[in-house]
Structure formats: C-alpha cells, structure tokens
N, C-alpha and C positions, 0 to 999 in steps of 0.2 A: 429627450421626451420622457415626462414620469407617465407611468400609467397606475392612475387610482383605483382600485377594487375596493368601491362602495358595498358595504356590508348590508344586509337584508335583513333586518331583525323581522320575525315570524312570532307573535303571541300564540302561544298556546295555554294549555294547562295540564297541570300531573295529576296523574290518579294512579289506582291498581301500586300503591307503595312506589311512587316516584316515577312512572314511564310518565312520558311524554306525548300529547295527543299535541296534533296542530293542522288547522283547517289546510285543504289541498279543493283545487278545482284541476278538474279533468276533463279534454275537449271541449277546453275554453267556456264552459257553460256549466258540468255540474258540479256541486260543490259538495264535499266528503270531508268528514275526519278521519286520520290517519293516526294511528300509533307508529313513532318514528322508533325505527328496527336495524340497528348498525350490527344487528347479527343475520339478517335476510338478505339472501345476495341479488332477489329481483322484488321489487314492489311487488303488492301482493293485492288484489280487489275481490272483495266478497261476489259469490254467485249473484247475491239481489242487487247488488252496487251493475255486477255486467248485466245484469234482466233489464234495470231503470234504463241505462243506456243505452238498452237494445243491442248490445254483443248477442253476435250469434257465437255463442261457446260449444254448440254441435260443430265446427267448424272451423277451430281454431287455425291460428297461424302454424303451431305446433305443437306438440306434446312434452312435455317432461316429467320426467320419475324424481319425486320428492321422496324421501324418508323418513317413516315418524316414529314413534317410539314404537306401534307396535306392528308396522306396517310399510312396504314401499307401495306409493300408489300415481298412477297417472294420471297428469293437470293438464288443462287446456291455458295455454299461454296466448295471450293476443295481443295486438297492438295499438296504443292507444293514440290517437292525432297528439294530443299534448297533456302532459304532468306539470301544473301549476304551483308552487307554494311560494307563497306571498310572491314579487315582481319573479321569483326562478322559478325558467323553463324549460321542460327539456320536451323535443317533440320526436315524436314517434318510439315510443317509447315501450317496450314490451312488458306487462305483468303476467303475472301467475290469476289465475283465479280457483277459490279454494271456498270452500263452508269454514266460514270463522265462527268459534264458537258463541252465542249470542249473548252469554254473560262479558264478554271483551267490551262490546257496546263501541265499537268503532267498524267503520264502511272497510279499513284493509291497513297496508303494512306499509309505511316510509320505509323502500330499501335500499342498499349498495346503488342499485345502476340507479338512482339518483342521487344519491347523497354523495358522490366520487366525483358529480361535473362539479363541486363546489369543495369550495373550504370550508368545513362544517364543525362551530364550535355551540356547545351548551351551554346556556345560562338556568340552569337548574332552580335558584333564588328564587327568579323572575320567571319560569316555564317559558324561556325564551329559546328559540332556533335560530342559529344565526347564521348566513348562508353568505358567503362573497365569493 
C-alpha cells in the first residue's frame, strides 16, 4: 500500500524584508494572519486576537516565563479548540499570548508546535507555505 502525502500549498505574502504572513483561522471560525516564526517554539496570539475571541487570559491554562532582551516576563498560555492553515489542523492546541508590537501588523506568530505536525517547505518566489 503506498500512502500519498498531498501537499497543502497556503498563499500568503512577504513583507517586513521577506517574512512570511499567511492567513490562519482559529476555532474553526476566526480568521487571522500570522507571521510564520520557525524560531518560536509555541504560536503566539496577540492579547486583542484572545479579547475578539473571548479568552479569559485572567485565567489561563498556565503560565510561562518568556525572555526578552531586557526582561524575563510572565504569559498566560491557553488553549485553543483548533489552529487552521489552509486544509492543516491541529486541535487543541496551546499559544502564548503576548502585546505584539502594533507596527508587526499581524494578529500572532506561526510556531514550532505547529509547524512540526507537518513537512514544512517555503516557496519564498511565490510567498507560498507548503505544509504535507
């Protein structure tokens, strides 16, 4: 028996000197762009991205110590029903949520703990994601 792993091309577009934005829908219904982050080890959703949603982030699932250049500070991590890009999903899925700077001009952060359930190649030319 062969088994085929159909590839998922994802359109996106580059900006900020070549990253990568590419739309993401999250619990099945809202829809975000994402700057995709293969240096981020958990996805990452802006405070107003968890408000629209109605995250209670007073309340998280759990805490974690991030560290920034001039600071270690504590996140509220929660969990989301499901992380969408284009047909790939991954459900129950835990982010960070963080104040992303408002010049980014993206809702959060394509990370690791999604980008690792797939094969993840870049078509850079075409601002294409390609996920099997």
């Amino acid at each position: 028996m062969i088994i085929r792993h159909t590839a998922n091309r994802i359109q996106g577009h580059r900006t900020y000197k070549g990253v990568l934005i590419v739309p993401c829908r999250l619990n099945h219904t809202y829809r975000y762009c994402f700057l995709v982050d293969t240096g981020a080890t958990l996805t990452v959703i802006s405070e107003q991205v968890a408000h629209d949603m109605g995250q209670d982030i007073q309340h998280p699932f759990r805490y974690m110590r991030i560290a920034s250049v001039h600071q270690v500070i504590q996140v509220p991590v929660i969990r989301l029903d499901s992380l969408q890009v284009g047909s790939r999903k991954s459900d129950n899925i835990e982010v960070l949520v963080l104040s992303l700077p408002p010049d980014l001009r993206v809702d959060g952060l394509l990370g690791v703990n999604f980008l690792e359930k797939f094969r993840v190649t870049f078509e850079f030319d075409t601002s294409t994601l390609i996920l099997r």
